[in-house]
N, C-alpha and C positions, 0 to 999 in steps of 0.2 A: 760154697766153702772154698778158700786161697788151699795153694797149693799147702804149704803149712798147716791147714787144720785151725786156723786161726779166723775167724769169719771175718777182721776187721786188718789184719795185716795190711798194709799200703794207706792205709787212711790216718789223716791228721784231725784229731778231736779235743774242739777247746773245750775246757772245764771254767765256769764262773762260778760256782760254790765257796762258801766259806767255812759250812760247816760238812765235816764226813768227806772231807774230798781224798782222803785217804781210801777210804774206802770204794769210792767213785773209780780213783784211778786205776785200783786194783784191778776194778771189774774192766775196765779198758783195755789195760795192757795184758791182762791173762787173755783175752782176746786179739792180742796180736794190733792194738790202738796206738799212733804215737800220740801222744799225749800233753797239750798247753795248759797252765794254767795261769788264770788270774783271778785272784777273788772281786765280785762284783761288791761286796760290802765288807765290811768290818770283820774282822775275826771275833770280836765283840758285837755282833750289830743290833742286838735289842738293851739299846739301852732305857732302863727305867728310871725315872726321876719319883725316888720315894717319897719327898713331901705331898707333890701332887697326887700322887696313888693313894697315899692315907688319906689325904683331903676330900680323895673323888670316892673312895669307898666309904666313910664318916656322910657322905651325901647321900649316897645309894641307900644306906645303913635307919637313916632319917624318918622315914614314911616306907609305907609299904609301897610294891612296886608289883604289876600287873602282868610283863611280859619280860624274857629276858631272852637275847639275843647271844649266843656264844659263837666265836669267829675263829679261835684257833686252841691248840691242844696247850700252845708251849704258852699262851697268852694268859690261859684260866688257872694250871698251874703256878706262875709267877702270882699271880695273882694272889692264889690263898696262901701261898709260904709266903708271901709278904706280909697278909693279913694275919697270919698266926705266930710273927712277929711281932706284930701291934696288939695280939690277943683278941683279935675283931672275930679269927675263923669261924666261930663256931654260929658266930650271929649271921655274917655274910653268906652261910650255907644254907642257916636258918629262913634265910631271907630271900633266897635264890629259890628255894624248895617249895615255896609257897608259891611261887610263879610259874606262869607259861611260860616252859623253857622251848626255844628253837637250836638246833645248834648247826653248824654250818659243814662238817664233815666227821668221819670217825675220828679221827687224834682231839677236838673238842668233846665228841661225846665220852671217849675211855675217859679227857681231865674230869668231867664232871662225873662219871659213874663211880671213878678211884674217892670223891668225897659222898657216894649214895646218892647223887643226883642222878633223874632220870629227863631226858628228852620227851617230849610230846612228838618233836617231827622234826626230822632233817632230810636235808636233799641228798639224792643217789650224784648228781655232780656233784657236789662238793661248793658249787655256787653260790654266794652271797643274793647276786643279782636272783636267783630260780626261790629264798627266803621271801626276799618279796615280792615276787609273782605271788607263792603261795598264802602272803597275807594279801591280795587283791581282795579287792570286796568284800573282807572286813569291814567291820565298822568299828574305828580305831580311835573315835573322840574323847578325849578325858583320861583314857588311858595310860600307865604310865610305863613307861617301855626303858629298859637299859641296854643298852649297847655296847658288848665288850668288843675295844677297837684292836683292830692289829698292827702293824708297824704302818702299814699308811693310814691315810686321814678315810674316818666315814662320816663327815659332817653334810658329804650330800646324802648319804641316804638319811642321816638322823635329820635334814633337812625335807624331804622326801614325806619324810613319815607325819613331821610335824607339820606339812601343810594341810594330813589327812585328822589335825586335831589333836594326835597323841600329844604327852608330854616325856620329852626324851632328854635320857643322859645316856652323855658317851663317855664311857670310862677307857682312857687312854694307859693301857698297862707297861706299853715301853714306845718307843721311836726307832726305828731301823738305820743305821749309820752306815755310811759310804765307806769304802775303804779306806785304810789309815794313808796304805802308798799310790797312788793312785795313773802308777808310770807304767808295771806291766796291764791293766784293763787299757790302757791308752796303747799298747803293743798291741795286747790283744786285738783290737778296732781295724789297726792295719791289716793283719794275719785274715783279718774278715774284709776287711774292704781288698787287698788282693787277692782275695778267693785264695788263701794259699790253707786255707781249713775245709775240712769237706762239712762237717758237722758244729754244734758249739752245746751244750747243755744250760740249760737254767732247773734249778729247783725253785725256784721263788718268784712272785711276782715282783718284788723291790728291787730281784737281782735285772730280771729285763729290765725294770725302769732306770736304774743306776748304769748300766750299759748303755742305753739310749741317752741319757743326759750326758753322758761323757765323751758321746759321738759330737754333740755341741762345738765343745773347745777343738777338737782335735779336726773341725771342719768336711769331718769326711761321713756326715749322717746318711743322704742320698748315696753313697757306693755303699754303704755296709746297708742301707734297705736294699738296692737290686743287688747284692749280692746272696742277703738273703731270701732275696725273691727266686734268683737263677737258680746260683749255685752253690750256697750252704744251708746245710739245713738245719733248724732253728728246732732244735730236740727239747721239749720240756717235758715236767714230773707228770703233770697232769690239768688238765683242763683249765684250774686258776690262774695258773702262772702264763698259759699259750693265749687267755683273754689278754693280758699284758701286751700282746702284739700286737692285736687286732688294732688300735689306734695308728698303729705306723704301716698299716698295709701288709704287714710278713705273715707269711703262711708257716704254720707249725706244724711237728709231729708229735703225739704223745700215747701213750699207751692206755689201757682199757682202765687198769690199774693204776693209782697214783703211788709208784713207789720207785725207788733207785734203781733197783733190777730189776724189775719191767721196762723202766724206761733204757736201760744197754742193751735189754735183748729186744728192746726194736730196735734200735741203731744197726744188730747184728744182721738184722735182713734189709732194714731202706738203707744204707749204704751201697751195700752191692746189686743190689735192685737196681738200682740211680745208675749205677755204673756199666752192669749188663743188661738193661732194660726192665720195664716195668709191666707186668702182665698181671691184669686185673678180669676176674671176673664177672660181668657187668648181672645187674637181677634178671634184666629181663634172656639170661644164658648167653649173650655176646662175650668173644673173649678179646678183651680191650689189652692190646700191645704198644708200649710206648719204647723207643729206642731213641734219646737225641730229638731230633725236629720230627722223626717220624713217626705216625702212628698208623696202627691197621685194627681192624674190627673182621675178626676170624678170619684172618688172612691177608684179607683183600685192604690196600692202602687208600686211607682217609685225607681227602687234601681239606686244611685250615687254612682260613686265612690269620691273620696275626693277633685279632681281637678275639674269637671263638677259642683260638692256640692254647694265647695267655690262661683263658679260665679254664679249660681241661686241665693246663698244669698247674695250677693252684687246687683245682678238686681234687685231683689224684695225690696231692702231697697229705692229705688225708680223707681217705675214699670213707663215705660212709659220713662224715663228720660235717656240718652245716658248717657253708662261710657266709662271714655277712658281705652284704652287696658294697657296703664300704672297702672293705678288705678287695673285694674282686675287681671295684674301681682303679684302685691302687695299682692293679697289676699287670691295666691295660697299656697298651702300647702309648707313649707319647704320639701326641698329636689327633687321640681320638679324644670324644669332645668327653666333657669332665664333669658327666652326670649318671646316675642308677640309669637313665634310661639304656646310655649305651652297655651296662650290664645287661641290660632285659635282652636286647638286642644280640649280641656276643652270646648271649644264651641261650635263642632261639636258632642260632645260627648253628651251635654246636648240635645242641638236638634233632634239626634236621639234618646232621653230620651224622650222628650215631644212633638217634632214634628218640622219639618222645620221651620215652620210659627213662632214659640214661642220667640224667638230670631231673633229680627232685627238687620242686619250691616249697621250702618253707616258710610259711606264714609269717614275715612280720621279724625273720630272723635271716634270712637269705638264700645258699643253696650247698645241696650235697649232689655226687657222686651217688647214683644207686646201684651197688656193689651186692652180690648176689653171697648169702650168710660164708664165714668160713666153716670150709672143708668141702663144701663144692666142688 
């Protein structure tokens, strides 16, 4: 806690919302945050094109349909107030309710319970990707499966599913739009490529992708990646939006919970963490100190070399939390050679640094930080 009483006083936090950033900032600056912003999309960004929508639900409406797939709260929503427009709703409910519903987080299960629909199964992530794990080994031939899309394209997964036989429609209920001005997100970029922000927020996976395509034009994509590799940190809602990284190599933070005030009141403690050091307590009771380039293991000072370095500070920017060996590639020093092995490598080196136990392997997904439960 700053001397102020303000956990976040001294620190600059870019905000890329478009929607609630009102609210965002509040919760920042009652914290003692200065506070940037730039909208990553539209202040409008879902936009629906109604012909097609009456078009693609008049299809759904056609035949009956065996599995339906829900992806977002704001998406299934739009969706029936559009159709109760056309006077479809009451078929389109009719016709959803007869199916195997999946739905992909809570804000789609409340859309669909607010019209009496009920979910069969949804993931505790909130992951699209963990929907089709749990259809694995189905047996999906003939099937007819619909797919409510969200502002980006799911034509691979509806690609995915129909090589296992199903027959799929994606119903595309709006498109997510760029910002109208697109000069402060291009400020913003700088702000991030001279590390002059300590943190930056995303609620959305569109918002990271629209900030990453913008880095394009403005030529500076590699300093705003190691900047968010070093020295800012790359705050998201929750697990959806921080997959949005993993393609560029950036390590995230995000909270247990996917919500706006969980995700400030981590900010309230990795900030000054980062800044007075980082004390982690490891499973197997080690008490992991990170200050700067140094670290020590219950006191006593652990020498790294630069590859072993880099993946301690990518795990510890979320202890507990799997990185993929993609991401930990990303994060090695230039000039080491540019394969998963020299993760493997880098990883055994760290564990014989802090101990077997310290570094968990995940199957097939990558590695965690084994971080001993809170309140330890």
């Amino acid at each position: 806690m700053t001397e102020s009483g303000r956990p976040l006083t001294g620190f600059r936090v870019g905000v890329t919302a478009a929607r609630k950033v009102e609210e965002q900032r509040t919760l920042l600056e009652r914290r003692g945050a200065e506070v940037s912003w730039a909208p990553a999309l539209s202040m409008d960004p879902n936009q629906v094109d109604d012909v097609q929508l009456r078009a693609a639900t008049a299809e759904v409406l056609s035949r009956p349909i065996d599995m339906f797939l829900a992806t977002t709260g704001i998406g299934m929503t739009t969706w029936f107030a559009a159709a109760e427009s056309w006077g479809m709703a009451e078929e389109l409910v009719a016709v959803i309710g007869r199916a195997e519903i999946l739905a992909r987080g809570p804000k789609s299960v409340g859309a669909l319970r607010r019209r009496g629909l009920r979910e069969l199964w949804a993931p505790e992530s909130e992951c699209f990707e963990d929907i089709l794990q749990h259809l694995r080994g189905r047996e999906l031939s003939g099937m007819r499966i619909i797919v409510q899309e969200h502002g980006q394209s799911l034509s691979m997964v509806a690609h995915a599913l129909r090589r296992r036989g199903a027959d799929v429609t994606v119903v595309t209920v709006y498109r997510v739009a760029g910002a109208d001005d697109p000069e402060p997100l291009f400020k913003m970029i700088d702000l991030i490529a001279d590390r002059q922000l300590d943190a930056v927020t995303f609620t959305s996976a569109p918002a990271v992708a629209a900030l990453m395509d913008a880095t394009g034009p403005t030529g500076r994509r590699d300093d705003v990646i190691t900047a968010f590799q070093a020295d800012v940190v790359a705050s998201c809602v929750g697990p959806v939006t921080a997959a949005a990284f993993e393609l560029w190599g950036v390590p995230t933070v995000f909270p247990d919970r996917s919500r706006l005030a969980a995700m400030v009141n981590q900010l309230e403690t990795e900030l000054p963490s980062r800044r007075d050091g980082l004390s982690l307590k490891l499973a197997d009771g080690q008490l992991l100190l990170l200050h700067g380039e140094d670290v020590l293991v219950d006191g006593v000072e652990v020498r790294l070399s630069p590859a072993p370095a880099a993946v301690l500070q990518t795990l510890v920017a979320n202890p507990g939390t799997v990185i993929s060996r993609r991401a930990l590639l990303a994060m090695l020093p230039s000039g080491t050679a540019g394969s998963e092995h020299a993760v493997e490598m880098a990883v055994a080196r760290l564990r014989a640094a802090l101990g077997t136990r310290s570094v968990q392997t995940v199957v097939k997904r990558g590695y965690r930080l084994a971080v001993a439960p809170s309140g330890w």
